[in-house]
C-alpha positions as a Markdown table, in Angstrom:
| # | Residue | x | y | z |
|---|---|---|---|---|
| 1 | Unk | -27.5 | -66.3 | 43.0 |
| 2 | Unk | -25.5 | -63.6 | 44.9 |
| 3 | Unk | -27.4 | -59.9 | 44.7 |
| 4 | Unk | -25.5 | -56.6 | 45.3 |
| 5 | Unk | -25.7 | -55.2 | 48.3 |
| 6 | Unk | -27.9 | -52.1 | 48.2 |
| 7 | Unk | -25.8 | -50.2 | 50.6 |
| 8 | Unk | -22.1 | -50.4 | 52.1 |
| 9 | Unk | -20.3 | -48.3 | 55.6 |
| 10 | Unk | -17.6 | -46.9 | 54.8 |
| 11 | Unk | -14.5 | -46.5 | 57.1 |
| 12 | Unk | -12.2 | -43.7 | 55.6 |
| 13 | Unk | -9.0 | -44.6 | 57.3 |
| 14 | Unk | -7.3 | -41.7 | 56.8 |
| 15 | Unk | -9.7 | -39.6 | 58.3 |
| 16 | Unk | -10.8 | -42.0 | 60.8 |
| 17 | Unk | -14.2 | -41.7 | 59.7 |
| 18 | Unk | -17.0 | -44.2 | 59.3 |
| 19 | Unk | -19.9 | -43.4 | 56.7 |
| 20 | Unk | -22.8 | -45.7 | 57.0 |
| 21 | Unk | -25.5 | -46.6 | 54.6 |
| 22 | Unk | -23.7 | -45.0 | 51.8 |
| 23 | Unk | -25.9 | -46.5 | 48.6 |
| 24 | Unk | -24.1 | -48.6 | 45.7 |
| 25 | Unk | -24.6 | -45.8 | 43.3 |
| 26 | Unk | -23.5 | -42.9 | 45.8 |
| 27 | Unk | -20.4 | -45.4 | 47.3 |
| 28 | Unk | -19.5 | -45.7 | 43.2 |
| 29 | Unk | -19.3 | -42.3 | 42.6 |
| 30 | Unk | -17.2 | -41.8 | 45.6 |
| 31 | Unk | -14.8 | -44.2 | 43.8 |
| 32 | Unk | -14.7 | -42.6 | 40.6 |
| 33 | Unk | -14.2 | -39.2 | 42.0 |
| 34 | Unk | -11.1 | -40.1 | 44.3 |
| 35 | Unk | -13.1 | -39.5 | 47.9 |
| 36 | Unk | -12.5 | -43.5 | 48.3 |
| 37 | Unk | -9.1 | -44.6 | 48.1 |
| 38 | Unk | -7.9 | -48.6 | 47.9 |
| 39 | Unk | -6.6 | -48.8 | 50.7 |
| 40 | Unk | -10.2 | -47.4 | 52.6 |
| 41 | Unk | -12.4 | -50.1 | 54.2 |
| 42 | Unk | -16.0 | -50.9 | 53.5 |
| 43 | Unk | -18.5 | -53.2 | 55.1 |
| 44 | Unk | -21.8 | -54.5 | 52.5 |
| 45 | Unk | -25.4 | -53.8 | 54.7 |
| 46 | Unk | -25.8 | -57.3 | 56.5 |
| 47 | Unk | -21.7 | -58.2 | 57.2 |
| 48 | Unk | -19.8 | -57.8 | 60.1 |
| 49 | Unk | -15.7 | -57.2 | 58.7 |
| 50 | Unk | -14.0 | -54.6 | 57.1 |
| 51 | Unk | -12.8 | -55.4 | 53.7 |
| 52 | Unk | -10.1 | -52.8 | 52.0 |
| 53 | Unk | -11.7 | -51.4 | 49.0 |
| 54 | Unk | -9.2 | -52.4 | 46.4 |
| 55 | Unk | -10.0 | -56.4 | 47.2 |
| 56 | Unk | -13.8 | -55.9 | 46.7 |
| 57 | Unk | -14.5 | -56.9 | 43.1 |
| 58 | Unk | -17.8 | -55.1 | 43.1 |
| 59 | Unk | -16.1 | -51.0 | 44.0 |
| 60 | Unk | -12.3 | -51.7 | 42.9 |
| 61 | Unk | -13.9 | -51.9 | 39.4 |
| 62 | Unk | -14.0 | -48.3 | 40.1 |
| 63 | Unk | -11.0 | -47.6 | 41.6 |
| 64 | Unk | -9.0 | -44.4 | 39.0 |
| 65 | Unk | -6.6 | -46.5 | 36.8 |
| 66 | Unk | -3.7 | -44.7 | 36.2 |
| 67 | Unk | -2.0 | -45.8 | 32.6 |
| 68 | Unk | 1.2 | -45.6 | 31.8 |
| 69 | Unk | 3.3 | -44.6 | 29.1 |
| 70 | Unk | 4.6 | -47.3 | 26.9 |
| 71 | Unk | 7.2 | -46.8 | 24.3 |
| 72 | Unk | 6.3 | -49.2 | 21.5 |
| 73 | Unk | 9.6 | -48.5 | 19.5 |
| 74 | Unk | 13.0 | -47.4 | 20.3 |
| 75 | Unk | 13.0 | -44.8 | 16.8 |
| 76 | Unk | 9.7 | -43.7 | 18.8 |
| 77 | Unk | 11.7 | -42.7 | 21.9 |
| 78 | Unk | 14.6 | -41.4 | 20.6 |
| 79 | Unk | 12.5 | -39.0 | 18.2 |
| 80 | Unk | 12.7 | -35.3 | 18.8 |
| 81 | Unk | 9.5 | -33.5 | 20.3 |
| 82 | Unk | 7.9 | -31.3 | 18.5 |
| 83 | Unk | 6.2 | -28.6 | 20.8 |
| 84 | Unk | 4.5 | -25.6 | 19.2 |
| 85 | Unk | 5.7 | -22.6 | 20.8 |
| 86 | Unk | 5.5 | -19.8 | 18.7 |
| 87 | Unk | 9.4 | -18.6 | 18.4 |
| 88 | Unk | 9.8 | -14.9 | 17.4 |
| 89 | Unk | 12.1 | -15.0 | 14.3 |
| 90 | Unk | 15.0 | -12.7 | 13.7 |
| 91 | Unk | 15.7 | -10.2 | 10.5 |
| 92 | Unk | 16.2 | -12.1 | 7.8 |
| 93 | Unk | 14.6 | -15.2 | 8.3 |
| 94 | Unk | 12.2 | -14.6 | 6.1 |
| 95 | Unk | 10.9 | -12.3 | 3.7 |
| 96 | Unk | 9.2 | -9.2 | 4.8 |
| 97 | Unk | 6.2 | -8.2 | 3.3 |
| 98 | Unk | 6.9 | -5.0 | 1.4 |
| 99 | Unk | 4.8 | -2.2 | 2.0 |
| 100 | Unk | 3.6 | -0.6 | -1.7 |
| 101 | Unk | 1.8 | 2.2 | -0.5 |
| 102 | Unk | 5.0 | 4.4 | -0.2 |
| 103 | Unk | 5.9 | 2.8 | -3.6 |
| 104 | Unk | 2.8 | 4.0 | -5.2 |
| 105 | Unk | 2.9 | 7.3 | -3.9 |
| 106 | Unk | 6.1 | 8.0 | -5.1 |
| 107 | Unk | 5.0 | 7.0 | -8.6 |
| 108 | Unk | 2.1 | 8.9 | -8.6 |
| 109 | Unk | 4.6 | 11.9 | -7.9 |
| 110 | Unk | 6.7 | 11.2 | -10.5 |
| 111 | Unk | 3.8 | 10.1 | -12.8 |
| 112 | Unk | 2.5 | 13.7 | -12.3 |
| 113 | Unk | 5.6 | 15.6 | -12.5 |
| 114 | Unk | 6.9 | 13.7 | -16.3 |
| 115 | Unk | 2.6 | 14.6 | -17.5 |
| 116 | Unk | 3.6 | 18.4 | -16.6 |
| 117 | Unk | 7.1 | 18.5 | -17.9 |
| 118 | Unk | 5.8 | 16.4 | -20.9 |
| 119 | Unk | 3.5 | 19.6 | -21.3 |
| 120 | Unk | 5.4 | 22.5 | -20.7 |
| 121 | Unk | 8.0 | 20.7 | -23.5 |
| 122 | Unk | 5.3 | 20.3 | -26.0 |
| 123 | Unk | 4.8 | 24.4 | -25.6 |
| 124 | Unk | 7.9 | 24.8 | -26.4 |
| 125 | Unk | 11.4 | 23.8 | -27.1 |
| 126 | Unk | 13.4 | 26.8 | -25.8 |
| 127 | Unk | 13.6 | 26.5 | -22.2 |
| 128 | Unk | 13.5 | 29.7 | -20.3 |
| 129 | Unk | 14.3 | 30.2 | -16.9 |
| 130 | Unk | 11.4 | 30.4 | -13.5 |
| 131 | Unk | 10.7 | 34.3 | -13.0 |
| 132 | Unk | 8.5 | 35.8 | -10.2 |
| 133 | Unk | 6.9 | 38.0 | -13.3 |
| 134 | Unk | 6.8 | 35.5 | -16.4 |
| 135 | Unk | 4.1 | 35.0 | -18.8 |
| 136 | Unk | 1.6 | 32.4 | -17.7 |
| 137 | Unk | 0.6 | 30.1 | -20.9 |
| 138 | Unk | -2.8 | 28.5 | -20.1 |
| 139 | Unk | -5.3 | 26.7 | -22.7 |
| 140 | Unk | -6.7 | 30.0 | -22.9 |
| 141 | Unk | -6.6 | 29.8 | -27.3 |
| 142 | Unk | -5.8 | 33.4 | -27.3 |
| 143 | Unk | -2.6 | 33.1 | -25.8 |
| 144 | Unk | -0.1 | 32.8 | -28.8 |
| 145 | Unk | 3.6 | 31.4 | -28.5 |
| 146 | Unk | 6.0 | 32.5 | -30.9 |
| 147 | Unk | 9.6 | 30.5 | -30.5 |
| 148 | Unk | 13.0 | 31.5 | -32.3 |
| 149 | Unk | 15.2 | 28.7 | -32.4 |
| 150 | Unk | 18.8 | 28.6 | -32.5 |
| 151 | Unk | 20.2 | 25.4 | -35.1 |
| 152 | Unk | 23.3 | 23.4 | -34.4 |
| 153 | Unk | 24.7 | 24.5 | -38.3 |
| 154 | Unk | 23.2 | 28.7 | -36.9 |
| 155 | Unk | 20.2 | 28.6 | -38.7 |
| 156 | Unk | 17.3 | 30.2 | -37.4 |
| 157 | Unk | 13.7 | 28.4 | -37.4 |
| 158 | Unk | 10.0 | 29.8 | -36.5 |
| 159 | Unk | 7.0 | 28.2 | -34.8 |
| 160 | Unk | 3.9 | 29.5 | -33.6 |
| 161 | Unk | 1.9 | 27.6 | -31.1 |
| 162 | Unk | -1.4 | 28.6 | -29.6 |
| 163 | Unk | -2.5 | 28.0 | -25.8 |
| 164 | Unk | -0.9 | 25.2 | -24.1 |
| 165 | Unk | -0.8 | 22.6 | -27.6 |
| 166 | Unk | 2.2 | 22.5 | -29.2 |
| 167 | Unk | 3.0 | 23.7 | -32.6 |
| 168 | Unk | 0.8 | 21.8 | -35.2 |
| 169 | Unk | 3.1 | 20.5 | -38.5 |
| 170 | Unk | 1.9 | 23.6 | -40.5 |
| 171 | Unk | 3.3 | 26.1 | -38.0 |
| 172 | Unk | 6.8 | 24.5 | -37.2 |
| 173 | Unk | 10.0 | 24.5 | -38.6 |
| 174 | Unk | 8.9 | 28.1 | -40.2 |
| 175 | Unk | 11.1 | 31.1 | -41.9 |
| 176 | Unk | 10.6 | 34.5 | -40.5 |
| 177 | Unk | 8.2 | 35.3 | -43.6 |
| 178 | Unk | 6.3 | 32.2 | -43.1 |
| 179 | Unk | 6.1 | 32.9 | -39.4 |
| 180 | Unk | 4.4 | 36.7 | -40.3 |
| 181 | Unk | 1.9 | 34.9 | -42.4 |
| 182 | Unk | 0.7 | 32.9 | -40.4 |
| 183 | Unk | 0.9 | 35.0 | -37.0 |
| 184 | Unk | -1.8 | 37.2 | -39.2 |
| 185 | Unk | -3.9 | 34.4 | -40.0 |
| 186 | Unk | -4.4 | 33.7 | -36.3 |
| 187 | Unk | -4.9 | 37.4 | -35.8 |
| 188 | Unk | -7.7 | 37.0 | -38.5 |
| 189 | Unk | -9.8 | 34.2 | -36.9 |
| 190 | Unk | -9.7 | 35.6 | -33.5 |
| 191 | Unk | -11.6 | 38.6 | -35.4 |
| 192 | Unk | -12.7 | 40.7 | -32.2 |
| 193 | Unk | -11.0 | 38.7 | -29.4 |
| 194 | Unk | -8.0 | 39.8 | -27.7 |
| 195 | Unk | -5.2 | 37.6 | -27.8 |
| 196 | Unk | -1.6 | 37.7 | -26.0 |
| 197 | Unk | 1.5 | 36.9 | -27.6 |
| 198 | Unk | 4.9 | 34.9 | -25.7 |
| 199 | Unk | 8.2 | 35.1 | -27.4 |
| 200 | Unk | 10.5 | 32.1 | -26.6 |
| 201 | Unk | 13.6 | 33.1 | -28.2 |
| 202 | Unk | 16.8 | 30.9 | -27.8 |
| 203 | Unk | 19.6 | 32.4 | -25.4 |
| 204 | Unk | 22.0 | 32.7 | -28.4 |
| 205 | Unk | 20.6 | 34.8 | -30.5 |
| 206 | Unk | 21.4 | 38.4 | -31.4 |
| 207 | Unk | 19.0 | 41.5 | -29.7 |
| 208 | Unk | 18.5 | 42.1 | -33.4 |
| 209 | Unk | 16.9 | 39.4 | -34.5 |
| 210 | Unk | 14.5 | 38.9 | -31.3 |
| 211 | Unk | 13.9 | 42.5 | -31.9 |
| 212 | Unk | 13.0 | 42.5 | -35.7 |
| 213 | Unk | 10.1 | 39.6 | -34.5 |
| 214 | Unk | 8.9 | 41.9 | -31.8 |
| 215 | Unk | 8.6 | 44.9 | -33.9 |
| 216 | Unk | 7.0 | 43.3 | -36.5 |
| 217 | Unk | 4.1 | 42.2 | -33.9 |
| 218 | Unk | 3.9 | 45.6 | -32.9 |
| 219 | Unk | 3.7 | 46.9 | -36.1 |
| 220 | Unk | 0.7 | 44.8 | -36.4 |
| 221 | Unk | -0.8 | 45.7 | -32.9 |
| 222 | Unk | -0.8 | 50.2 | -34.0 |
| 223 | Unk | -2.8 | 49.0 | -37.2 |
| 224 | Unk | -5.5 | 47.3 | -35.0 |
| 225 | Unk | -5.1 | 43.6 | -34.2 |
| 226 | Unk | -6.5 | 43.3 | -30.5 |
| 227 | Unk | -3.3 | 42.0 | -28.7 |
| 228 | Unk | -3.4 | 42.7 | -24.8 |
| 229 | Unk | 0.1 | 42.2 | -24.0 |
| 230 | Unk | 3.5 | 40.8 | -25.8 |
| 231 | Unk | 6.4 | 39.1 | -23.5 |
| 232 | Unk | 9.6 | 38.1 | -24.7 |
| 233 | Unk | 11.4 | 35.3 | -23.0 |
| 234 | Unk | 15.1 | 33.9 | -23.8 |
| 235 | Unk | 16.5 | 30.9 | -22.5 |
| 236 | Unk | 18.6 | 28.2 | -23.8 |
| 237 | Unk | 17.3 | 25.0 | -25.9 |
| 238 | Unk | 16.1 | 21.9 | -24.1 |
């Protein structure tokens, strides 16, 4: 029963150079790492020739096998690679994402600009144009807005609002009298406080009927009631 030789001289032919007493184990690795080519020559510890590497069964075993590519089907050769190189795509390809934040900025905008509009309407439905020196309405309670509105068929309707609510259903659609009567019960309940009144009179109507409301607040401001100041306004309705 044959052993293994323990140890092996190698003759690197390229080089020209003989190694001797190279161990199996080292002599393997030499093979597996490419140092030791087929074609090199060794010599097992106790012989006398050269044999080239690739005929001796015990270190060819451990020659690098290089395998080749085998195509098992023709559909297999003749089917397109695909390699996964990330290709920039051009406009349009596909959809962009949409950036909302503009979006919901511009909404918010327009949310808050239809709230204030919605407000400003609810004081009143005669619009009357942006001064440097108009009247300020505020929620203030004591500020009282009288408007004179101007009807398609030239009637003439009252309404009194107070602050920045709008006319409540017993203080629109009002005749002048009405309008007097209840102007002095708002004058009443505000007993000691101050208040100051807003005329919104439409553009259309005559001086003399703006002025007949106007004097008949005055008339009520020399016989005591508290009022700080009185504007008058005209415009033209919404």
């Amino acid at each position: 029963m044959s052993t293994t030789p323990k140890r092996f001289d190698i003759w690197f032919v390229k080089a020209n150079t003989v190694l001797k007493e190279v161990p199996y184990e080292i002599a393997t690795n030499y093979l597996q790492t490419g140092r030791i080519t087929a074609e090199d020559r060794v010599r097992a510890e106790g012989t006398k020739d050269w044999i080239l590497v690739k005929k001796m069964d015990l270190l060819s075993a451990y020659l690098p096998r290089t395998v080749e590519a085998k195509v098992f089907d023709e559909s297999d050769a003749i089917e397109p690679l695909e390699l996964e190189i990330p290709w920039k795509k051009g406009h349009g390809e596909e959809d962009d994402d949409v950036d909302m934040i503009p979006l919901i900025d511009i909404s918010m905008v327009l949310l808050i600009f239809f709230m204030m509009t919605t407000t400003v309407a609810s004081i009143s439905r005669i619009k009357v144009p942006d001064v440097s020196n108009a009247f300020k309405v505020d929620s203030n309670p004591g500020t009282i807005t009288v408007q004179i509105d101007l009807l398609s068929d030239e009637r003439i309707e009252y309404a009194l609002g107070l602050g920045a609510a709008a006319p409540t259903p017993d203080s629109d659609h009002l005749t002048e009298s009405q309008l007097f009567s209840r102007l002095d019960e708002q004058f009443k309940a505000m007993g000691t406080h101050s208040a100051k009144v807003r005329i919104a009179a439409h553009r259309d109507l005559t001086y003399e009927t703006v002025n007949q409301i106007l004097k008949g607040i005055e008339t009520r401001k020399r016989s005591g009631v508290l009022i700080d100041d009185i504007t008058v306004e005209t415009g033209q309705k919404r």
